[in-house]
C-alpha positions as CSV (number, residue, x, y, z in Angstrom):
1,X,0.0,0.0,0.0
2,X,1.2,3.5,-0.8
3,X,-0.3,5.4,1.8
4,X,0.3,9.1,2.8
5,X,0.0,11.2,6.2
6,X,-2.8,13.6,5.6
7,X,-3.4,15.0,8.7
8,X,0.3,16.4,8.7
9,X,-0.4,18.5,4.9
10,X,-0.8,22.5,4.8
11,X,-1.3,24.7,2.3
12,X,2.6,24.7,1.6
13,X,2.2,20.5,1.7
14,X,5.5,18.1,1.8
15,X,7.9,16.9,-0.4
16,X,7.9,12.7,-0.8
17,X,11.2,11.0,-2.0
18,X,11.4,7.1,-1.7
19,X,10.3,4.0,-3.2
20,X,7.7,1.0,-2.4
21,X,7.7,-2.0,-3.7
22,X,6.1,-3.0,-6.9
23,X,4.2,-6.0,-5.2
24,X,2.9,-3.6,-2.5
25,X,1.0,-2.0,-5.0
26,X,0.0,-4.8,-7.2
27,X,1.5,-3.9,-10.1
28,X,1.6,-6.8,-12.2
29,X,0.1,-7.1,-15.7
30,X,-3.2,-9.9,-15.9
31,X,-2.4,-11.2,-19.1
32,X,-0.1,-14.7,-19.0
33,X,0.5,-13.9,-23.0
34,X,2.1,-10.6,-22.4
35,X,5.6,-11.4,-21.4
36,X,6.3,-8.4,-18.8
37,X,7.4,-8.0,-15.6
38,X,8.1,-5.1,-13.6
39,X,11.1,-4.3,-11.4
40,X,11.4,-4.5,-8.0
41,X,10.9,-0.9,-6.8
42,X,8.5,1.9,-7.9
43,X,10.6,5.3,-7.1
44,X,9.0,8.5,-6.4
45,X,9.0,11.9,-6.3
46,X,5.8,13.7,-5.1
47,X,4.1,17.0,-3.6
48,X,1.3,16.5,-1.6
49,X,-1.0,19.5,-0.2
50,X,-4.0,21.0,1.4
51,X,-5.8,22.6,-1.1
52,X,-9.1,23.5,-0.9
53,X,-11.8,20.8,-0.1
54,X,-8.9,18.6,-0.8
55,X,-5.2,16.7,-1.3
56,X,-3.5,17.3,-4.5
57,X,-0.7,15.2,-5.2
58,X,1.7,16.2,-7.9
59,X,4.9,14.9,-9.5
60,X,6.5,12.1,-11.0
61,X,7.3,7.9,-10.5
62,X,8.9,5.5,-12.4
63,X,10.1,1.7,-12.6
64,X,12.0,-0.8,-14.5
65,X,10.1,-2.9,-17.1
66,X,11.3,-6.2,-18.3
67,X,9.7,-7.1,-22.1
68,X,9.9,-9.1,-25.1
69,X,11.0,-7.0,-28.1
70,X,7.9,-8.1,-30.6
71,X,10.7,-7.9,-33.4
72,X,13.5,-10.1,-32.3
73,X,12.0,-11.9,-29.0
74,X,14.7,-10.8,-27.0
75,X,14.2,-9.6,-23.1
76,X,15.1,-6.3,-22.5
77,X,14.9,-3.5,-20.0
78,X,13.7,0.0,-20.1
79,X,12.9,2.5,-17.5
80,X,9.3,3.8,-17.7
81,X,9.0,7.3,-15.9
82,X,5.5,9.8,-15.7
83,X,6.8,13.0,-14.8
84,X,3.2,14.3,-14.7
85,X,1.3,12.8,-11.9
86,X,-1.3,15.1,-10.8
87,X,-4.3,13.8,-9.1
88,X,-7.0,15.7,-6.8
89,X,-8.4,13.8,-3.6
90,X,-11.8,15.5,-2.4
91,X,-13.5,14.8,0.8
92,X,-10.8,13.4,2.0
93,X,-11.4,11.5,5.9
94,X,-9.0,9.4,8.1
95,X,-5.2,10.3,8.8
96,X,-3.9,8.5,5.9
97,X,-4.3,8.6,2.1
98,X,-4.0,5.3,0.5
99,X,-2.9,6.4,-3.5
100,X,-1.8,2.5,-4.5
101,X,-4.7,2.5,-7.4
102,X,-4.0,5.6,-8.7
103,X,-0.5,5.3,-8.9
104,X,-0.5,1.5,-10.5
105,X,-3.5,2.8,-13.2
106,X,-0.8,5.3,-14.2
107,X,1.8,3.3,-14.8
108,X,0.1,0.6,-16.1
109,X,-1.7,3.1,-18.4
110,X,1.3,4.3,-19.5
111,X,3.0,1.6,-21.0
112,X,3.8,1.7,-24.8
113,X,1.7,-0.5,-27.1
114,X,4.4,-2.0,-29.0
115,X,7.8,-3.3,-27.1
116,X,10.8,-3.2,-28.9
117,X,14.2,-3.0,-27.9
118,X,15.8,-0.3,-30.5
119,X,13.9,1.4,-33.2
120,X,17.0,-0.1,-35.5
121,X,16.2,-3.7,-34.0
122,X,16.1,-5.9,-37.4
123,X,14.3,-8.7,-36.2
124,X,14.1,-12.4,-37.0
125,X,14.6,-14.0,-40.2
126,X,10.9,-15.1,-41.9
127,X,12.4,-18.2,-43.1
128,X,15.0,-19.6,-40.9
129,X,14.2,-17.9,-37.2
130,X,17.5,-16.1,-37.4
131,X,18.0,-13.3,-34.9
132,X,19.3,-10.2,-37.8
133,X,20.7,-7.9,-35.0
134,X,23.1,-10.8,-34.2
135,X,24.2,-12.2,-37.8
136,X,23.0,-12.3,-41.1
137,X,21.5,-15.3,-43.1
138,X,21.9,-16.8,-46.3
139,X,18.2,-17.1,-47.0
140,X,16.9,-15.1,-50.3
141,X,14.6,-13.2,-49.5
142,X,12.9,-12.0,-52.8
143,X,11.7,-8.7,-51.4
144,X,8.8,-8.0,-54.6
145,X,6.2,-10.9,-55.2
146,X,6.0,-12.8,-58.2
147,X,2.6,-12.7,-60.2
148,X,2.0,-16.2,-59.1
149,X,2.9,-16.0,-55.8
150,X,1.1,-12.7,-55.0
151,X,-2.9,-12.6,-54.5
152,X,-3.2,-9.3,-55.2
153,X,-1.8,-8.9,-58.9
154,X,-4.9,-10.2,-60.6
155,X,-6.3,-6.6,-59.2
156,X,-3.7,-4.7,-61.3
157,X,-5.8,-6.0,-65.1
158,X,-8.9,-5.2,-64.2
159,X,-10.5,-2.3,-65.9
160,X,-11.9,0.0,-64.0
């Protein structure tokens, strides 16, 4: 849980520098086909004040992902970092404020799409599983598609 001391906030607020863990916070992805795992901290560096009818909480976190690169199927690491956290807490009761959802929906929400490991990555090899970025193959690739081979060229004789 990432919980923080309310009753101690003014209008000026505090400053909050550390880390929890990842697992305190749940932050794991559902999906057994998406190869990802998360590292063992999540740091942070946040604001939190009285404002009024509320806490805001401002500033940024970040953690280490470990992925597949979708091209090549090697693991890799990158560091994922959301400089602009910014969420508003009204009605706030208790002495603590327990920000573990809204901190793991960021994250989690902020993850890219598409994981590769460089935008140069070249990939595997179509025909013998080759990994490119580590040595090149002697397969021919015929990069245009021959008339019989290709679906798509009986399209180019019709009239239109």
């Amino acid at each position: 849980m990432f919980k923080i001391k309310i009753r101690q906030l003014d209008n000026e607020g505090d400053f909050l520098d550390g880390s929890v863990s990842a697992e305190s916070i749940a932050l794991e992805v559902a999906d057994p086909a998406i190869d990802l795992t998360f590292g063992d901290d999540v740091e942070y560096s946040l604001h939190a004040s009285s404002v009024s009818g509320g806490v805001l909480i401002t500033g940024q976190i970040g953690v280490d992902v470990h992925a597949e690169c979708g091209r090549c199927l090697c693991r890799y690491k990158f560091r994922l970092v959301l400089d602009d956290i910014c969420h508003f807490y009204e009605e706030v009761s208790g002495d603590d404020l327990d920000i573990s959802n809204d901190i793991r929906e960021d994250l989690l929400i902020a993850l890219p799409t598409k994981y590769l490991c460089s935008e140069t990555c070249k990939g595997l090899c179509t025909l013998c599983g080759k990994n490119l970025n580590n040595e090149e193959c002697g397969c021919q690739q015929d990069s245009d598609f021959d008339d019989e081979v290709n679906p798509w060229s009986a399209l180019d004789n019709l009239k239109v």
